[in-house]
N, C-alpha and C positions, 0 to 999 in steps of 0.2 A: 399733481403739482406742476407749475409751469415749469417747459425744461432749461429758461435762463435763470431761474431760482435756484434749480437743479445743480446748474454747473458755478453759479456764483459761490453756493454754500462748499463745492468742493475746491473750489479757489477759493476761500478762509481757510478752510483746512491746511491745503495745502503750503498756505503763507505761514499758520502759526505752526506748522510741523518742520517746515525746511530750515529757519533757523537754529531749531534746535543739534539738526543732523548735521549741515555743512556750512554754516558760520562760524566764525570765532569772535567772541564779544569784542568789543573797543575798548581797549585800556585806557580809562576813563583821565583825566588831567593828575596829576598830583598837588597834594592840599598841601602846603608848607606853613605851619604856624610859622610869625613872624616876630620879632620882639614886644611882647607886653601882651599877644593876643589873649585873651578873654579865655579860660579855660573854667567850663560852668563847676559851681560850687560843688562841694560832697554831699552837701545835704541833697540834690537830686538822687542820691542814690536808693534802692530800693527799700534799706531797712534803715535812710537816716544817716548821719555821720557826721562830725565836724566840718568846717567852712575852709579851704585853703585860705589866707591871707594872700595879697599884693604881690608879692616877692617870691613865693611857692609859686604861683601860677607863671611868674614871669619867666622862674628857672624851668619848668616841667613846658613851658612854651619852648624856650632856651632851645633845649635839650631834646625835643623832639626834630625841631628844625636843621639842629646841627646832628642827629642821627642821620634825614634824610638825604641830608648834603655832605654827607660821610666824614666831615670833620669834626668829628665830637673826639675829645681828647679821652682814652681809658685812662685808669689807675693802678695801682697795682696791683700783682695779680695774687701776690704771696704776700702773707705779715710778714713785715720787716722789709720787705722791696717798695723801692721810692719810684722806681724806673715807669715808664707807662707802658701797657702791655699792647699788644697787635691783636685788631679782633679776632675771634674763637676759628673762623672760618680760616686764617691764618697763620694761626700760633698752633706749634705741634703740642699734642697732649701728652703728658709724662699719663706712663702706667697705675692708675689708680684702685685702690680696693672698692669694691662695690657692696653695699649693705640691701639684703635680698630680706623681703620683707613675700612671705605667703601668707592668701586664706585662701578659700576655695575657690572663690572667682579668677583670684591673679595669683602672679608674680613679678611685683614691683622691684626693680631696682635703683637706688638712689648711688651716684656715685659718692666719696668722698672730695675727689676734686671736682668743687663749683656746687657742692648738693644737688646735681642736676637731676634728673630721670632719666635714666638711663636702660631701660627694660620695661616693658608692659606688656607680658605674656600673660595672654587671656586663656584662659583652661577651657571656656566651654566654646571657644569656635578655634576652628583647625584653619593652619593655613593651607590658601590654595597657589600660592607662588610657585614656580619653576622649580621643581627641586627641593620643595618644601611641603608637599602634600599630606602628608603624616607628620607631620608637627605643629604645635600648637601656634596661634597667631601672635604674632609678637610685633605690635604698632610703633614704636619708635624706634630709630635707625641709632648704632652704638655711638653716633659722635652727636646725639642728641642736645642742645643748650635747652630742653624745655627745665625750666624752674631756673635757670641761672641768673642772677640775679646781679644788679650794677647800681651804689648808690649814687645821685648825682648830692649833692648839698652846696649850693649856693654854684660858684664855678667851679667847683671842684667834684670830680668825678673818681670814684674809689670802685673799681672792677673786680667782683669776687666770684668771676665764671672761673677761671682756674684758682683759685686759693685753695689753699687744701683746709677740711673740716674735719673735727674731731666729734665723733659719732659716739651717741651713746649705749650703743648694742653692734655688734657683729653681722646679726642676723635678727628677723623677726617672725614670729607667726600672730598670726591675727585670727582669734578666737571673741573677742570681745572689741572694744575702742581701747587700741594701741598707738601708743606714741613713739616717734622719735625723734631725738635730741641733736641738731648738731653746733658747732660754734668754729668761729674763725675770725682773725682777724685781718685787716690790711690798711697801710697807709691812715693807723691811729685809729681806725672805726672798726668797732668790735661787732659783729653779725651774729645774733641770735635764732637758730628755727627751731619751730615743732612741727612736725607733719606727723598728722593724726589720721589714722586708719578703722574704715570698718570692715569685719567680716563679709559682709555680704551687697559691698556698696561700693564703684568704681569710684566715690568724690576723697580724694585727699585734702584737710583742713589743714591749711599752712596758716600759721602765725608766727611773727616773729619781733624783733627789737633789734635797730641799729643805736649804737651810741654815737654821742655827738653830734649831733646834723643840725643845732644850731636852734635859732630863735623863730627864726622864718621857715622852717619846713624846709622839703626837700622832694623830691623827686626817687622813685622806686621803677627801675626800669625791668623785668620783668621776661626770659625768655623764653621763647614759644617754636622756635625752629630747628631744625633748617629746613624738615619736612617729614613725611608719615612714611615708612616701611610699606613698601610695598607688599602684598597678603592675598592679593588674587592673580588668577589665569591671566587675564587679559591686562597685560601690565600697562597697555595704553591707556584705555578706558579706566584702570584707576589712577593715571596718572592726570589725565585730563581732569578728575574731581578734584583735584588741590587745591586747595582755595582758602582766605582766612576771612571768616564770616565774623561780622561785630551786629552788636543790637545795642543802637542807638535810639532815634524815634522807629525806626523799622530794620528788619534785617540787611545787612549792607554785605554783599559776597566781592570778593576779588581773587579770581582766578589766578593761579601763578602763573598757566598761559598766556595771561593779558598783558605778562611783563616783559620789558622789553633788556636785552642782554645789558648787566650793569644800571639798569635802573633801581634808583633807590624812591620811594614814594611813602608818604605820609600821612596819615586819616586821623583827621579830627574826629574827636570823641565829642563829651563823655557818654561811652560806652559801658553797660552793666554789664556784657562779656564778651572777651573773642575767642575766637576758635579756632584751631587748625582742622580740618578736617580733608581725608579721603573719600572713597566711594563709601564705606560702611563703617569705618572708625574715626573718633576724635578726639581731641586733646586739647580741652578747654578751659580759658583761666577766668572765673567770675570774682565780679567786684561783693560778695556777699557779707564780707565783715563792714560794723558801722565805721570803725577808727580808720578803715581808706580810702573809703569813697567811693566812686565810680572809679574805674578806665579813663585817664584824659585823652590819649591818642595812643596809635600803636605805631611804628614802620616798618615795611619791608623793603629789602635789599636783594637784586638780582644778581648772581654769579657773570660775570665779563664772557663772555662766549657763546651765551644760547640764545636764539631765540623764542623759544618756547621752554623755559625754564622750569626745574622740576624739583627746585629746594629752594629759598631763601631766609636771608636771616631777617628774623623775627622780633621785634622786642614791643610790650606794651608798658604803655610808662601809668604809673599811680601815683598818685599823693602822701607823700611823705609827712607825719604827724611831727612838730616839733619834739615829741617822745622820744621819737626814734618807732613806735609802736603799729606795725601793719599786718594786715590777714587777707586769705581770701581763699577761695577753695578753688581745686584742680579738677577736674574730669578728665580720666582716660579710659575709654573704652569702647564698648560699641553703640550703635546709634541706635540703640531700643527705645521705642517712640515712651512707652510708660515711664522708663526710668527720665529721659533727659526732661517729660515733662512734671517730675517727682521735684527735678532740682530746681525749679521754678526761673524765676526774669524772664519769663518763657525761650528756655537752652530750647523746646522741644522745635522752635523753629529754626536749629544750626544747619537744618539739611532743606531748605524750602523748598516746594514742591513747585514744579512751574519753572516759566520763563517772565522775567520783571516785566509788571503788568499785568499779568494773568495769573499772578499767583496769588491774590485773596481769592479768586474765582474758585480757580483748581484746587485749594487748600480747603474749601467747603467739603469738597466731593471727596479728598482725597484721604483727609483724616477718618472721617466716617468709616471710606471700603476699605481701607486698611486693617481698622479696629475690628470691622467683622469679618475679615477675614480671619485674623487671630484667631477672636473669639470662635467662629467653627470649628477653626484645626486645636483649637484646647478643651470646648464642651461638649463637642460631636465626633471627636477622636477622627477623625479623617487625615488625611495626608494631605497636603495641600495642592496635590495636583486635583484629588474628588472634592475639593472646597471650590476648585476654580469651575469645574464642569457645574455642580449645586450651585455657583455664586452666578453663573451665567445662565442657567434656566431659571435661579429665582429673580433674576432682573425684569426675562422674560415673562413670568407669570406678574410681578407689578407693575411693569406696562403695560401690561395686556388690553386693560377697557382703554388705556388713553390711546394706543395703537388702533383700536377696533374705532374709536369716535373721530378718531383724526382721517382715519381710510373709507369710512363712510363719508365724513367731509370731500373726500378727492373724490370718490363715487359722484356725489352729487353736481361736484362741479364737471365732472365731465358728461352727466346728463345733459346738462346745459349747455354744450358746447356750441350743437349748430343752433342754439338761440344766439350766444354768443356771437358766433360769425354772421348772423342775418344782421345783427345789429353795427358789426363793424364794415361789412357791404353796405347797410344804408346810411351810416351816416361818416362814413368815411371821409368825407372833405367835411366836416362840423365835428374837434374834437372831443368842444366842450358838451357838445348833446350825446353824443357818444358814450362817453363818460357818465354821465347824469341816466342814458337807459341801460350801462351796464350795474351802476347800482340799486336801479329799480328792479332788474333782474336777478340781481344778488338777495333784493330785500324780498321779493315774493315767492323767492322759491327758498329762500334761507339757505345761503351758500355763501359758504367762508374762503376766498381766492386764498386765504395761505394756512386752512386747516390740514391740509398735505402733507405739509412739512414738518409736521412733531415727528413724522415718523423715523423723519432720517434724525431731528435734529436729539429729541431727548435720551438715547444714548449714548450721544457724545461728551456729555459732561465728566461720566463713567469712566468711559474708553481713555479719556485725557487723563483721568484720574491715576486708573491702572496702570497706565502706560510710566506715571512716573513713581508709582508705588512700587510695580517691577524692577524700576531704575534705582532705586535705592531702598527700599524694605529689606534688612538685616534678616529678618526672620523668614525671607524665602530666598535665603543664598544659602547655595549649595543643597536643595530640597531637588530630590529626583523626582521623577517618574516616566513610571515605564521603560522608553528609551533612552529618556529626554536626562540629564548628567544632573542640568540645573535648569529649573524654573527661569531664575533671573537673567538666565545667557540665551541665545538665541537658541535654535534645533541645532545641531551639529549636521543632521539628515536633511534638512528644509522639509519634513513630511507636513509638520504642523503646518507652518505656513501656506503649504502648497493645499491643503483641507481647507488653509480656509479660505483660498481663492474658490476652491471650487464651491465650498458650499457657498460664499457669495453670488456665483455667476446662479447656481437653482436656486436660490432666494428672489435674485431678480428677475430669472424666468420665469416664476412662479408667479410675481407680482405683479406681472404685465400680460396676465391671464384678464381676458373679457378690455386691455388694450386697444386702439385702432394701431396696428403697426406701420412705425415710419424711420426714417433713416436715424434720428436723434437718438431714438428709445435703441435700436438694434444696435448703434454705437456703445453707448451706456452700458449694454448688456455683457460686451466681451471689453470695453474700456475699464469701467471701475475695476472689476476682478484682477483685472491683471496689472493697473496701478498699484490697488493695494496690496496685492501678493508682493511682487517688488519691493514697496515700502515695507512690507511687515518680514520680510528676510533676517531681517540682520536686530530684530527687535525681541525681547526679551519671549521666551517661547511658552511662559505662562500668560503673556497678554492676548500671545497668536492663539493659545488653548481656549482662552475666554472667548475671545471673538469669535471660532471655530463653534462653538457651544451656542453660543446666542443667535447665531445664524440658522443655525440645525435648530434650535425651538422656536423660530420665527416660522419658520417652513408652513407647517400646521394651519399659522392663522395667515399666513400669504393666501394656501389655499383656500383656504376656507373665503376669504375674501373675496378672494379673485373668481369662485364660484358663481357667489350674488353680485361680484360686478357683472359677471356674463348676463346675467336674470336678469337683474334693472336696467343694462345697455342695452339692452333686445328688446325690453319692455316700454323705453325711454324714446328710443327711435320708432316707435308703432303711435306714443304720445304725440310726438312732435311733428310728424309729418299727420298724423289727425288736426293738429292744431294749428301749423302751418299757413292753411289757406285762409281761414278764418280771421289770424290775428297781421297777417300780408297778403291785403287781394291785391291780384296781380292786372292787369289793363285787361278789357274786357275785350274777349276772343272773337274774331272774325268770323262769319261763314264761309266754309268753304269753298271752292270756288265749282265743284261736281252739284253739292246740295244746292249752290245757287240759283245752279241748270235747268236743274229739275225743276226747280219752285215756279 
């Protein structure tokens, strides 16, 4: 391969990799609906639904706009109080009983003040927080507003985050599809729910019924924050995942990084779900009943003093049925690719793989090695550190002939080489003939200038894959081996990494067996190695296992190649210098001036 190919394809790499490490995205404009703005029908929704009218849309416009610009006026917060309350982030919380609902998966807590969620302790993953190692993972934080809910109807806004509700059980156990009941009133509007639970299933089915809300609909605003419980080590890196992801025509993420201290920002919908999510847990509210429609918009609000903020508040607003009559289901739990793609709208993209742009690409590669990775470590009983050593020789054994036809390609163009240079020494002032007998030289000896390059390039699709599969794949956090704590974190030792510089630098030595050696190649040799050791330090140390594996069963066919590159260079330069004089006579030789003498 030429060596400005060489270095071109490790500047792409290195452009679509440095982003990811030491940028921080742009916190994109804020969308502010404006009076009367267009908020698309319900019937786009998945399964169907009625139509907002004129005046619902105008108010759920309204009302988004005036969330974003923080003067939306609340209601009251208790039956029987007229007063308007202070948002939640605000208002101090009176002592509330909590109705604790188990099956085997959870432990869900509903408050009574606001019916909010207040607890989602997951049984089958342990947390790895500070101080929390032996106890189970528990994703939302106690002053949670997720489910609290706020009706708008016409200008008039009735807040039932603090209201207190009247529950119809104490407690619950979920052995089959269980319900429960609560009700409250405020400011005349009487609030209905049900939240319906399965044993073996993180989606809560909320429906409910507000009364009164008039002739024209109303608006259902919805809450979703302030943010996710932290549940792992590295409480940076889960903190940097924060993000509330909607799916609109495509997945739309916004980092709570992006936000700027006291910003409050607005996204237009209609959205079939949004999500809060961390590194490996989420808590999602989809639009799945027909009677609400889509998601119209959602907002966020930044806390006054950070710049890199690590909570805000949250509310997505729905469409209000002149009934009073709305539903929609909740997700909370972990980011298991089969479950979230069980719950359909397709939830299974809330964690997208990639960086925007490159993530239909990297989403080909990436759902696939994920799936089989599962799939080994559940029907071949391995651990997943011997899936990742199998998953990296069997890559190697399926590239193999394309590795072996792409390196005889480089073989041959470097037979060709001092044809090559005869023909750029002759026609070196004449580009375009130059051109014209280098591809005459390509076409009669059948040589590919960029058959070289599979060899570097068709593992990369993989490597990108895994790299963001290690980054958030639930089902290899906190999976050991060996030394190594967890798969998904770096080495704590650097051994990995540091293998796989080396077995890099003898893969390249190897490769550049039967070579002409020059300054380029002998940089390359001790340059990549220790580029990407560096980079792969601090990188998930089941991705450094893989690569360390794939390097070590390259090895083999390196040599093996670089054998018959020796054979046919040796053999190539005995062709070409027989064929030399023949195919470039050279000006016809003088006689000497001794044999002149003589003559």
């Amino acid at each position: 391969m030429d060596r400005r190919t060489v270095w071109a394809i490790l500047l792409m790499m290195a452009i679509a990799v440095a982003p990811a490490l030491f940028l921080k995205r742009p916190a994109p404009s804020p969308v502010e609906p404006g009076v009367g703005d267009s908020v698309p029908q319900a019937g786009a929704a998945p399964t169907g639904g009625a139509t907002l009218d004129t005046a619902a849309r105008r108010a759920t416009a309204d009302t988004l706009r005036d969330a974003a610009a923080g003067d939306s006026a609340v209601g009251a917060a208790t039956a029987g109080d007229a007063a308007a309350a202070t948002p939640p982030s605000a208002a101090p919380r009176a002592e509330s009983d909590t109705v604790r609902i188990t099956s085997p998966l959870y432990t869900y807590g509903i408050s009574t003040r606001g019916a909010r969620l207040v607890q989602a302790e997951l049984h089958r993953y342990a947390s790895m927080a500070p101080g929390e190692e032996r106890e189970r993972a528990q994703i939302v934080p106690e002053d949670s507003d997720l489910l609290a809910l706020t009706v708008v109807r016409g200008r008039d806004t009735v807040d039932f985050r603090n209201a207190t509700f009247t529950p119809s059980a104490d407690s619950l156990t979920v052995d089959g599809e269980t319900s429960l009941r609560l009700e409250a009133e405020a400011s005349g509007v009487r609030l209905e729910l049900t939240y319906t639970f399965e044993p073996a299933d993180y989606r809560i089915a909320v429906s409910g019924r507000a009364s009164d809300i008039g002739p024209n609909g109303g608006t259902l605003l919805v809450g979703m924050g302030p943010t996710m419980a932290n549940t792992e080590a590295n409480v940076e890196e889960n903190q940097r995942e924060l993000a509330l992801v909607t799916m609109g025509n495509d997945t739309e993420r916004t980092n709570f990084g992006s936000l700027e201290a006291g910003e409050r920002r607005a996204l237009s919908g209609p959205f079939a779900w949004a999500a809060l999510k961390s590194k490996y847990f989420v808590t999602g509210v989809i639009a799945a009943d027909s009677s609400g429609g889509r998601i119209s918009g959602a907002t966020l609000a930044a806390p006054p003093g950070s710049d890199d903020p690590t909570s805000a508040e949250i509310r997505a607003a729905m469409p209000l049925q002149p009934s009073g009559v709305f539903g929609y289901l909740l997700y909370a739990g972990p980011m298991e690719y089969e479950r979230l793609a069980r719950v359909g709208y397709e939830f299974d993209d809330v964690n997208p793989y990639g960086w925007p742009g490159f993530r239909t690409i990297i989403r080909i590669f990436a759902v696939p090695v994920r799936w089989l990775l599962v799939w080994m470590h559940e029907n071949l009983h391995l651990t997943y550190g011997l899936v990742l050593v199998a998953f990296g020789i069997l890559v190697r054994i399926v590239l193999w002939p394309l590795n072996q036809k792409a390196m005889r390609a480089n073989m041959k163009l470097q037979e060709v080489q001092p044809l090559m240079k005869d023909i750029q020494d002759r026609y070196k002032s004449d580009p375009q003939r130059m051109q014209q007998e280098m591809f005459k030289l390509y076409r009669e000896h059948k040589v590919n200038p960029l058959g070289g390059c599979w060899p570097m390039m068709l593992p990369m699709p993989v490597l990108f894959a895994l790299f963001f599969v290690f980054q958030n794949a639930i089902e290899l956090r906190g999976t050991s081996f060996l030394w190594i704590p967890d798969l998904a974190r770096p080495d704590p030792l650097y051994v990995i990494p540091i293998l796989m510089g080396a077995s890099m630098y003898v893969l390249t030595k190897v490769g550049q067996m039967g070579m002409e050696p020059n300054p380029q190649m002998k940089m390359m040799l001790y340059m990549m190695p220790l580029m990407m050791t560096g980079m792969f330090l601090f990188f998930p140390s089941g991705l450094n296992l893989y690569y360390t594996v794939s390097n070590i069963a390259s090895i083999p066919q390196q040599w093996l190649l670089g054998r018959e590159r020796m054979k046919r260079t040796a053999r190539a330069i005995v062709d070409v210098k027989t064929e030399r004089p023949a195919e470039r006579p050279g000006p016809a030789r003088s006689t000497p001036a001794k044999k002149r003498k003589k003559a």
